[in-house]
KOLZAMAR-529978 format. One record per residue (C-alpha): residue number from 1; x, y, z; residue in one letter. Coordinates in steps of 0.25 Angstrom, whole numbers, plus 5000, padded with zeros to 4 digits. Layout:
<resi NUM X X Y Y Z Z resn A>;
...
//
This chain:
<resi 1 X 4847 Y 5129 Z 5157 resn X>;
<resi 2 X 4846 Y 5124 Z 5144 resn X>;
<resi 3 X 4856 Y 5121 Z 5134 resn X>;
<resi 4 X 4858 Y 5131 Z 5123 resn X>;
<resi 5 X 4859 Y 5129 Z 5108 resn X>;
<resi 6 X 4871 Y 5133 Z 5104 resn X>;
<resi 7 X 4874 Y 5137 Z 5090 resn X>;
<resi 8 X 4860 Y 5145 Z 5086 resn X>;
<resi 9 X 4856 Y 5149 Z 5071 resn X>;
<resi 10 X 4846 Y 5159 Z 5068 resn X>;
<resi 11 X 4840 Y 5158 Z 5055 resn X>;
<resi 12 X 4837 Y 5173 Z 5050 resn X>;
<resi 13 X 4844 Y 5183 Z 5050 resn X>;
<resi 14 X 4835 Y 5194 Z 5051 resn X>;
<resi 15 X 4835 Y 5205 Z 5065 resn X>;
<resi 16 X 4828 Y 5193 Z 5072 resn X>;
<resi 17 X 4836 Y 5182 Z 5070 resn X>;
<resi 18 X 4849 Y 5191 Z 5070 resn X>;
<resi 19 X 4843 Y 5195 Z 5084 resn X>;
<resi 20 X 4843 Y 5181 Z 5088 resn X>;
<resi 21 X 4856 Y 5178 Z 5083 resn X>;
<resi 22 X 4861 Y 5188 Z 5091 resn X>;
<resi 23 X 4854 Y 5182 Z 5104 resn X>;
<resi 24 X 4861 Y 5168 Z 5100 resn X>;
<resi 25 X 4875 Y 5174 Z 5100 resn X>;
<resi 26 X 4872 Y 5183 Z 5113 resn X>;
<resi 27 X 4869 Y 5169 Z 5119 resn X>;
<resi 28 X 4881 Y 5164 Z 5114 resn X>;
<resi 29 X 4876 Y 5154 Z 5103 resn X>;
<resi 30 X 4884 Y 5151 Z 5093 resn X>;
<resi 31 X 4873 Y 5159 Z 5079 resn X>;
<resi 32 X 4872 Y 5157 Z 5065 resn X>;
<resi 33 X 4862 Y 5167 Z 5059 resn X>;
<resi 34 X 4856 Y 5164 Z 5044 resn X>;
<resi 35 X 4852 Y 5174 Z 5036 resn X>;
<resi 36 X 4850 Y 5175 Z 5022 resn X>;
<resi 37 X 4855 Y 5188 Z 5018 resn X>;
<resi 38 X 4870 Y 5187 Z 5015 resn X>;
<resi 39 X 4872 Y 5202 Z 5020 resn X>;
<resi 40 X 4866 Y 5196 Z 5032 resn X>;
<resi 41 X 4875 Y 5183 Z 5035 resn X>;
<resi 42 X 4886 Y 5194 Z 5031 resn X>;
<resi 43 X 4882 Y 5204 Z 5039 resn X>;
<resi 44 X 4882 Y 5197 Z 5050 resn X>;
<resi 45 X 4894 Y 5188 Z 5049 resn X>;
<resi 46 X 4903 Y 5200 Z 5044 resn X>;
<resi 47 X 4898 Y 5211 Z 5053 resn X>;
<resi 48 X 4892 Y 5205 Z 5064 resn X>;
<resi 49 X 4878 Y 5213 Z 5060 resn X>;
<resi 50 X 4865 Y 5210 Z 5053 resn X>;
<resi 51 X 4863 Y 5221 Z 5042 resn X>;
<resi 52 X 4851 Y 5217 Z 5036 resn X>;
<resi 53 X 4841 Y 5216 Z 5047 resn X>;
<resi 54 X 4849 Y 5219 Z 5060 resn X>;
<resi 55 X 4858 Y 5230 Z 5056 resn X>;
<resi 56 X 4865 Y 5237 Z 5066 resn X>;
<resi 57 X 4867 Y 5226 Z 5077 resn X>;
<resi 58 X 4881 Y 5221 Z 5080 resn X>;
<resi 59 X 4878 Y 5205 Z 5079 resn X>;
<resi 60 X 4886 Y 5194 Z 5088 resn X>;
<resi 61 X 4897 Y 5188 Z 5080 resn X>;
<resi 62 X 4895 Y 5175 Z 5084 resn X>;
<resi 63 X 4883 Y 5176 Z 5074 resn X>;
<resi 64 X 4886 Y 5170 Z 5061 resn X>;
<resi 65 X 4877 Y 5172 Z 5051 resn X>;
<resi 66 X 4875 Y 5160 Z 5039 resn X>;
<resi 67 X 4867 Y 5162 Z 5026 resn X>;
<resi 68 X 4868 Y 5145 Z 5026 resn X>;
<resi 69 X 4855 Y 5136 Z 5034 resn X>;
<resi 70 X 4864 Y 5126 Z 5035 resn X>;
<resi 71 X 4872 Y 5133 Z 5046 resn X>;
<resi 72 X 4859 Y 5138 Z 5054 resn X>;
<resi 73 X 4855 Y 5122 Z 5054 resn X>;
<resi 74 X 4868 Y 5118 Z 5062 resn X>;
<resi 75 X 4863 Y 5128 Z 5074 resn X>;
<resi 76 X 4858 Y 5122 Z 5088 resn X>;
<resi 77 X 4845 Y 5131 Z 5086 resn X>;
<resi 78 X 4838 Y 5139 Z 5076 resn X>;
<resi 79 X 4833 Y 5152 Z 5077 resn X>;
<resi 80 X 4825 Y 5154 Z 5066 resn X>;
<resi 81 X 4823 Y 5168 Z 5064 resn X>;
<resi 82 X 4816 Y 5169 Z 5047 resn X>;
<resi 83 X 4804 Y 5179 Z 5046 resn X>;
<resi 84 X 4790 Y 5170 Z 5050 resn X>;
<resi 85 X 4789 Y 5172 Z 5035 resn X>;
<resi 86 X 4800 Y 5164 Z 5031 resn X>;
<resi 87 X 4803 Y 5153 Z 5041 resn X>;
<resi 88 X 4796 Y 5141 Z 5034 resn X>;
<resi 89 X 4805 Y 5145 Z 5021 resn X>;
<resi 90 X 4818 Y 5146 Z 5032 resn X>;
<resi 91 X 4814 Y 5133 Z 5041 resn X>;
<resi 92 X 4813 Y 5126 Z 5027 resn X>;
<resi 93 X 4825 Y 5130 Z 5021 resn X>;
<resi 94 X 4832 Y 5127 Z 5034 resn X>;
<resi 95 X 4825 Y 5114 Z 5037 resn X>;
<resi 96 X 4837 Y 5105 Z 5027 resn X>;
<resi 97 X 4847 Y 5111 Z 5037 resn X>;
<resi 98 X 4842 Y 5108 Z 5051 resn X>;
<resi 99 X 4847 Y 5097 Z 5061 resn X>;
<resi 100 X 4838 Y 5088 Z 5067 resn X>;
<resi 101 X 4833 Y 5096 Z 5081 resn X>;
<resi 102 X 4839 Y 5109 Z 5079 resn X>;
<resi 103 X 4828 Y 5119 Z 5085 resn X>;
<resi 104 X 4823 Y 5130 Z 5078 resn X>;
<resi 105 X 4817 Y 5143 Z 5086 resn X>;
<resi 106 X 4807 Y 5153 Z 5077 resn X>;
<resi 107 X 4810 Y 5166 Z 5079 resn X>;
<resi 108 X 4801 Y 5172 Z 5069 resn X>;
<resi 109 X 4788 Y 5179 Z 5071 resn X>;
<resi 110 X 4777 Y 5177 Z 5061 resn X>;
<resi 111 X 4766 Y 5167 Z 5055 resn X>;
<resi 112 X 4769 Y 5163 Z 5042 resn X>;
<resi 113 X 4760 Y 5169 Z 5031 resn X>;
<resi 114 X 4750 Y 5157 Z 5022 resn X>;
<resi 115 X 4752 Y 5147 Z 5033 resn X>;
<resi 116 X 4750 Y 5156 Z 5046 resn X>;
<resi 117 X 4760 Y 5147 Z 5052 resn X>;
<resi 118 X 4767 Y 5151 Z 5064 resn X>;
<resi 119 X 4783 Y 5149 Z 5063 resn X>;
<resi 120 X 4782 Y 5136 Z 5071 resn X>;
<resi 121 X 4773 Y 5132 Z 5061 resn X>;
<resi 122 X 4781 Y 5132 Z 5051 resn X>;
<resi 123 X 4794 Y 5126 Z 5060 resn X>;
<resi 124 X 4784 Y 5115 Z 5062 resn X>;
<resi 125 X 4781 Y 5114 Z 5046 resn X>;
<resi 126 X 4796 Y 5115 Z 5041 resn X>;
<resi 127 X 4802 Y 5107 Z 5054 resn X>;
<resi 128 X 4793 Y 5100 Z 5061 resn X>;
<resi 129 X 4804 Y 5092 Z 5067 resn X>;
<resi 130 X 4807 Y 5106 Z 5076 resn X>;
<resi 131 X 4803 Y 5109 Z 5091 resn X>;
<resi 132 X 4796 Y 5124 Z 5088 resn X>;
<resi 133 X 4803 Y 5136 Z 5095 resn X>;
<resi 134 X 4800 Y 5150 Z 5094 resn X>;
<resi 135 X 4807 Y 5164 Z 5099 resn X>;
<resi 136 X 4798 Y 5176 Z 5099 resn X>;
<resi 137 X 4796 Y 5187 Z 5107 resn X>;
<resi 138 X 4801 Y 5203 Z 5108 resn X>;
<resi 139 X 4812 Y 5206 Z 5103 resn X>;
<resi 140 X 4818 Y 5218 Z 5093 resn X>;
<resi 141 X 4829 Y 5210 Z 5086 resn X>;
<resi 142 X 4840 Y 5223 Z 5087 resn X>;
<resi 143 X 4838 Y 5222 Z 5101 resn X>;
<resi 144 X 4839 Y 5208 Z 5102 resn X>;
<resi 145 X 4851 Y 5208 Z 5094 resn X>;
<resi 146 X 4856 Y 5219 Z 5103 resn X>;
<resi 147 X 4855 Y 5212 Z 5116 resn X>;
<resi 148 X 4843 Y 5219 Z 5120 resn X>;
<resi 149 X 4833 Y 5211 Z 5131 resn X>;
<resi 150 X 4823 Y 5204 Z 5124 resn X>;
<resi 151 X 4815 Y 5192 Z 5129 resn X>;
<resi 152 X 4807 Y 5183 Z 5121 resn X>;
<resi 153 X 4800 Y 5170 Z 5119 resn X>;
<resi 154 X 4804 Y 5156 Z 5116 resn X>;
<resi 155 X 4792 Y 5146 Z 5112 resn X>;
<resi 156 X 4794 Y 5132 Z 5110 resn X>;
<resi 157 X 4786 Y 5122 Z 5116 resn X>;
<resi 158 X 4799 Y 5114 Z 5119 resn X>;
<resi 159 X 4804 Y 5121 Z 5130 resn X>;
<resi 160 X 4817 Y 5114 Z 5132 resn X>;
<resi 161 X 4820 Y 5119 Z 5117 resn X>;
<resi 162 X 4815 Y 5135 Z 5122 resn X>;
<resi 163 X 4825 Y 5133 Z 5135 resn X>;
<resi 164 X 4837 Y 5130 Z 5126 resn X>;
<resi 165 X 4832 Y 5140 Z 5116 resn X>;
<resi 166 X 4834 Y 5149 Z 5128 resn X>;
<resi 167 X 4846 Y 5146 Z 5133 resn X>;
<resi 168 X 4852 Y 5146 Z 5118 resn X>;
<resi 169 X 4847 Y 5162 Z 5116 resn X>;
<resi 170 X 4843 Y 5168 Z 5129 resn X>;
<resi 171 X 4852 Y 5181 Z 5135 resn X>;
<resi 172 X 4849 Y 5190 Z 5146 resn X>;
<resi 173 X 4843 Y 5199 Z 5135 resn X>;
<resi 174 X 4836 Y 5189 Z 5126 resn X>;
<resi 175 X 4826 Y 5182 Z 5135 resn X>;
<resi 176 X 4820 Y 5169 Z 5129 resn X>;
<resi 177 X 4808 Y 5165 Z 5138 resn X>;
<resi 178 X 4803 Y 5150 Z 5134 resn X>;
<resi 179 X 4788 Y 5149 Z 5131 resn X>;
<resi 180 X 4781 Y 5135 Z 5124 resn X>;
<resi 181 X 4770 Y 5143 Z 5115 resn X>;
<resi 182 X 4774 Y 5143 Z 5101 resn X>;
<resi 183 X 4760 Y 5149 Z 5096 resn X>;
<resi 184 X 4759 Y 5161 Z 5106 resn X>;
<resi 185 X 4775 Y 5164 Z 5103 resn X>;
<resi 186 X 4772 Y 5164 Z 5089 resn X>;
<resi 187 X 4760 Y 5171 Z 5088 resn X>;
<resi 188 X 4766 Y 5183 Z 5097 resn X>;
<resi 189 X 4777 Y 5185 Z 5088 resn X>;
<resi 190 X 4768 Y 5184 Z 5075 resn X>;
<resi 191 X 4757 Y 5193 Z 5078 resn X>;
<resi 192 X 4764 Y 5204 Z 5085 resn X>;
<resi 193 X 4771 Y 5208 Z 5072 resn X>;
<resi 194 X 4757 Y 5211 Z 5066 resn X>;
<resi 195 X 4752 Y 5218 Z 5077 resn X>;
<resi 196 X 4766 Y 5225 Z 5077 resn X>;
<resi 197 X 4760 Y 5231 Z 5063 resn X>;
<resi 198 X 4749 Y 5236 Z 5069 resn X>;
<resi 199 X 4756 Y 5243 Z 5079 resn X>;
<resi 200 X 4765 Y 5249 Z 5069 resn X>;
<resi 201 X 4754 Y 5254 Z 5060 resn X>;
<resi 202 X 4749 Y 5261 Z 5072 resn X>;
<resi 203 X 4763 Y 5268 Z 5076 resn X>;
<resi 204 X 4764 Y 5271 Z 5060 resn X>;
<resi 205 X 4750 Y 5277 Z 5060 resn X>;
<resi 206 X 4752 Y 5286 Z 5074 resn X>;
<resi 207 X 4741 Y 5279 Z 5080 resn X>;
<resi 208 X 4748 Y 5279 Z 5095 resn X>;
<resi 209 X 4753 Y 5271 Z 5107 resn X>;
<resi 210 X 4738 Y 5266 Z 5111 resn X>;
<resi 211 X 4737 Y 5261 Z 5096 resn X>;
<resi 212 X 4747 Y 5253 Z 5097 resn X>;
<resi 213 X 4746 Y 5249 Z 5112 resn X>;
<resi 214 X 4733 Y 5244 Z 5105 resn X>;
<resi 215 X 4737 Y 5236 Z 5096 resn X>;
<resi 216 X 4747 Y 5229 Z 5103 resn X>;
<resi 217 X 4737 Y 5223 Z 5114 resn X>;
<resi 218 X 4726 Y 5222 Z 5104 resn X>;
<resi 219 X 4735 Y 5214 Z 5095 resn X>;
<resi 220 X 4741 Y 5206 Z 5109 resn X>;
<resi 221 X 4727 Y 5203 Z 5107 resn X>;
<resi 222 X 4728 Y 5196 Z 5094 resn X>;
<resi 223 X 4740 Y 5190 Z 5096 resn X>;
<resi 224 X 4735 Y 5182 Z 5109 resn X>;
<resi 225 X 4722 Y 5177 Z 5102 resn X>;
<resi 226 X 4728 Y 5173 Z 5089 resn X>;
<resi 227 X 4739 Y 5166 Z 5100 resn X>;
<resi 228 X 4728 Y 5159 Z 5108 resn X>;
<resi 229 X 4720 Y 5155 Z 5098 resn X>;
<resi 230 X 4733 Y 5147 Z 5090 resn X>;
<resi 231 X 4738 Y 5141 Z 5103 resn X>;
<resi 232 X 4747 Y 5152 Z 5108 resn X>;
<resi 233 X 4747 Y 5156 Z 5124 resn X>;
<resi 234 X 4743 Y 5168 Z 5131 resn X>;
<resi 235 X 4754 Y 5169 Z 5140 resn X>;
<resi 236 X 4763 Y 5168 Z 5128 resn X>;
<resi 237 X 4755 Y 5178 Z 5118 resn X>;
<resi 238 X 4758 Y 5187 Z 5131 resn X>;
<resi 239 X 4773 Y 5185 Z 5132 resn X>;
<resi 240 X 4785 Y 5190 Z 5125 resn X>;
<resi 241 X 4783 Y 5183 Z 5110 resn X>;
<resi 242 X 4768 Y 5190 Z 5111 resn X>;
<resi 243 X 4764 Y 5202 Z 5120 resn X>;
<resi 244 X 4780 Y 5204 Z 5121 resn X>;
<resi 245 X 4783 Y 5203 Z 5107 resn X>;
<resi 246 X 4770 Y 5211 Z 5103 resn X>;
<resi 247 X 4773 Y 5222 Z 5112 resn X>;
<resi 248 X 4788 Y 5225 Z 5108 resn X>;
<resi 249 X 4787 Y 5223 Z 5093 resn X>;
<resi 250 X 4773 Y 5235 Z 5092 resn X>;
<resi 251 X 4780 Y 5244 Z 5100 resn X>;
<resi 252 X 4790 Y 5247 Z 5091 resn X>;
<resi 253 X 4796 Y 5250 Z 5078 resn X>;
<resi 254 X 4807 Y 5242 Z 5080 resn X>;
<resi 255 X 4798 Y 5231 Z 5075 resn X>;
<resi 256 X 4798 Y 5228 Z 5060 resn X>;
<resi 257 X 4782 Y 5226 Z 5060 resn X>;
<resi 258 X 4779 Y 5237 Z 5070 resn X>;
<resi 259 X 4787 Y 5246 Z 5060 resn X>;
<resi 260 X 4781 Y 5240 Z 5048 resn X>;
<resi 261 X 4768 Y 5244 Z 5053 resn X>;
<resi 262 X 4771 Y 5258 Z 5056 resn X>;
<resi 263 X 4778 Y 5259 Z 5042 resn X>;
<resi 264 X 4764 Y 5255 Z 5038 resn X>;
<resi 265 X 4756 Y 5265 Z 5046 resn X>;
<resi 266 X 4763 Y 5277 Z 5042 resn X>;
<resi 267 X 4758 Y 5272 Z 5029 resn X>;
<resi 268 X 4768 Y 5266 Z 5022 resn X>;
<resi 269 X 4768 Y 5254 Z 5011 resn X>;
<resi 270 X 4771 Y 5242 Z 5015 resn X>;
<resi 271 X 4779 Y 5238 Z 5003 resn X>;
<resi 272 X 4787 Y 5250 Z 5006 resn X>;
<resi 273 X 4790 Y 5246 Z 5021 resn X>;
<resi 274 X 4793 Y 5231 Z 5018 resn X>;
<resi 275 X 4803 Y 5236 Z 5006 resn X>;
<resi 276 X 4811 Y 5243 Z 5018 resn X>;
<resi 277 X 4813 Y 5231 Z 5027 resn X>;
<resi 278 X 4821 Y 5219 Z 5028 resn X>;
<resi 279 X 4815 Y 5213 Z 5040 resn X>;
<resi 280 X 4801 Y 5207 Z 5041 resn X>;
<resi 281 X 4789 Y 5213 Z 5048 resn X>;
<resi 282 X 4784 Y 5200 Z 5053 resn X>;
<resi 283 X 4771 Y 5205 Z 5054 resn X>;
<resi 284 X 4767 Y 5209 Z 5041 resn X>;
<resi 285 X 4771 Y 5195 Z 5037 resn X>;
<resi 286 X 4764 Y 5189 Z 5047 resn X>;
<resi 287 X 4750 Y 5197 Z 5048 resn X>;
<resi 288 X 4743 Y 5188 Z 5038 resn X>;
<resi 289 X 4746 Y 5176 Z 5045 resn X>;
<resi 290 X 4742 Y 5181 Z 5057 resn X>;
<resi 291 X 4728 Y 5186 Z 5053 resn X>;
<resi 292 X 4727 Y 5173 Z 5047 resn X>;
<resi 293 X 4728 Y 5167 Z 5060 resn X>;
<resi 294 X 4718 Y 5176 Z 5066 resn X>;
<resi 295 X 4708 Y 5172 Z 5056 resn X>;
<resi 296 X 4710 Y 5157 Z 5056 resn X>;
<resi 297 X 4710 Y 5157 Z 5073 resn X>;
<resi 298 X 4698 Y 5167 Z 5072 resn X>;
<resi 299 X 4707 Y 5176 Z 5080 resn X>;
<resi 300 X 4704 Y 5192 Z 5079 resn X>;
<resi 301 X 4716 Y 5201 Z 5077 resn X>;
<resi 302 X 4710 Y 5212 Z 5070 resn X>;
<resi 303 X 4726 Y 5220 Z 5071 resn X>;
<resi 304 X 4733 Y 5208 Z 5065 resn X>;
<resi 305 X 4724 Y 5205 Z 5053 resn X>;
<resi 306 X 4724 Y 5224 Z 5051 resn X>;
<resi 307 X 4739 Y 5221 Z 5050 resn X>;
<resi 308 X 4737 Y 5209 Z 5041 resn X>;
<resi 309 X 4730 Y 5219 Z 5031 resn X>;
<resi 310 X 4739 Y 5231 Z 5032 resn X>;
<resi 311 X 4751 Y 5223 Z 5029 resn X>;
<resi 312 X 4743 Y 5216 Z 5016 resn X>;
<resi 313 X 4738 Y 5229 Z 5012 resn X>;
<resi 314 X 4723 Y 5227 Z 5013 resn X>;
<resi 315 X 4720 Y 5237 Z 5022 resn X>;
<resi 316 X 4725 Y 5250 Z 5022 resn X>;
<resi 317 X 4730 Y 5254 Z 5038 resn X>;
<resi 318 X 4722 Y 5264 Z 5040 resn X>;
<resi 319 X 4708 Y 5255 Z 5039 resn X>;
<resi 320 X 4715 Y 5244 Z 5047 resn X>;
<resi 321 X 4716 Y 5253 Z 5060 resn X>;
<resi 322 X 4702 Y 5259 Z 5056 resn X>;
<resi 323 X 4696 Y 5244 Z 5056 resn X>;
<resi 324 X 4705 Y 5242 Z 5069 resn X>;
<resi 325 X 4699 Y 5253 Z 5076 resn X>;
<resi 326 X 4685 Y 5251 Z 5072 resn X>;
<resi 327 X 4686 Y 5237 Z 5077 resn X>;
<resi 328 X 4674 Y 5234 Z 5089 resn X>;
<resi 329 X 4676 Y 5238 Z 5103 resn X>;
<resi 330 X 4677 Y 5226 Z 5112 resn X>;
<resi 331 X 4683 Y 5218 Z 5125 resn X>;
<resi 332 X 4699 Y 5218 Z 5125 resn X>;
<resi 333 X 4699 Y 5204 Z 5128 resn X>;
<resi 334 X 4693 Y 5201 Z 5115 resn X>;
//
């Protein structure tokens, strides 16, 4: 058995990373939890209770929450939990504060916009002196944070770092298992939240059950080829943190992209929809980069690159499922 990590930090303070930190303390780890929002780090040291972005959920005490990097930088291991959006800007402001050797595990889902980097991208660029781990797979933070069962995926292609990463947050209901394919794991969790849109458009339209069972597989599809063609494995494209993850996150409105989307296809603005929410959808962040990737991997993903052009406005929803439908007839394997 391996050794845990004793005192964990999660950086981010959002549904996720308060998820986590609730794992850590179920596990008996002494947590610090960052957040920038004072009404947060209150909230949470006060009243044992994430106001902002996990309302609701009686949190362990053992949880103390800092608005200072200084004290995450003293942990055993990093969580680092930013949206994909922001990690570069957190490593970097972080990167003054670390010890030498003190591992950092991603636990955000996305490809960063401009530089189409994947998250352990960008840990490479900021701290290239840093073993790359990632945590992704299916999970709904409120029952994560409930103790709910949850299993998911831990990538690193230092195995002896995922077996203590393990043994530092695993329970009975949060079941790491340990995997060494950084590209598939990443690429699961990024293109599922696109194709989460998609099948949120399709609940907000009323366009049925084999709709969105279709767009599920059809975009399993294009999350494995994009995965292949960068490097990714099959058998982990078809594991929790791609199929798993895929699955749970379009079937429900729990998700904040599938929820984005239906917002979307019951024809609301999206500027109206984004002024309502604290939380990031991921994917609506992350559907330029992925298309991006498409293109420069000559990869066809004909439902990423639709969502890409909803979310930026330059086609109305209505012509994108009509250019969807009118697409050619051909071999599923294709």
């Amino acid at each position: 058995m391996s050794q845990p990590y004793e005192n964990v930090a999660v950086l981010g303070a959002g549904a996720w990373g308060t998820a986590l930190a609730q794992v850590a303390a179920a596990a008996k780890r002494a947590v610090t939890l960052w957040a920038r929002e004072a009404e947060v780090v209150d909230g949470v040291n006060q009243a044992q209770e994430n106001p902002l972005f996990l309302p609701g959920v009686r949190l362990n005490p053992v949880i103390r929450a800092t608005d200072e990097l200084e004290e995450v930088a003293s942990a055993d291991l990093i969580l680092a939990v930013p949206p994909a959006q922001h990690m570069r800007a957190t490593l970097k402001a972080l990167r003054p504060h670390l010890r030498t050797g003190t591992p950092i595990v991603l636990c955000a889902k996305g490809v960063e916009r401009g530089t189409l980097a994947l998250m352990t991208d960008v840990l490479q660029e900021e701290l290239p002196d840093r073993t790359p781990a990632v945590l992704s797979g299916p999970g709904f933070a409120k029952d994560v944070a409930r103790g709910l069962p949850t299993a998911t995926t831990i990538a690193s292609p230092d195995q002896e770092l995922a077996q203590r990463i393990v043994a530092t947050i695993g329970l009975p209901t949060f079941r790491p298992y340990v995997a060494d394919d950084l590209v598939g794991a990443e690429i699961g969790g990024a293109v599922k939240n696109v194709i989460a849109i998609a099948c949120g458009v399709a609940e907000g339209r009323k366009l049925g059950d084999g709709a969105r069972a279709a767009l599920i597989t059809r975009g399993f599809a294009e999350l494995t080829r994009l995965g292949l063609a960068m490097g990714g494995k099959a058998e982990t494209l078809s594991g929790l943190c791609g199929l798993g993850d895929l699955v749970l996150t379009c079937a429900s409105l729990t998700s904040r992209n599938t929820s984005l989307g239906a917002a979307l296809g019951e024809g609301r603005k999206l500027a109206d929809i984004l002024a309502e929410r604290r939380s990031v959808a991921e994917g609506m962040e992350s559907a330029p980069a992925v298309a991006a990737l498409a293109e420069r991997h000559n990869v066809e993903m004909p439902i990423s690159t639709a969502v890409d052009a909803i979310v930026a406005e330059r086609i109305s929803i209505d012509d994108a499922i009509t250019q969807l439908l009118a697409r050619p007839f051909k071999a599923e394997g294709v």
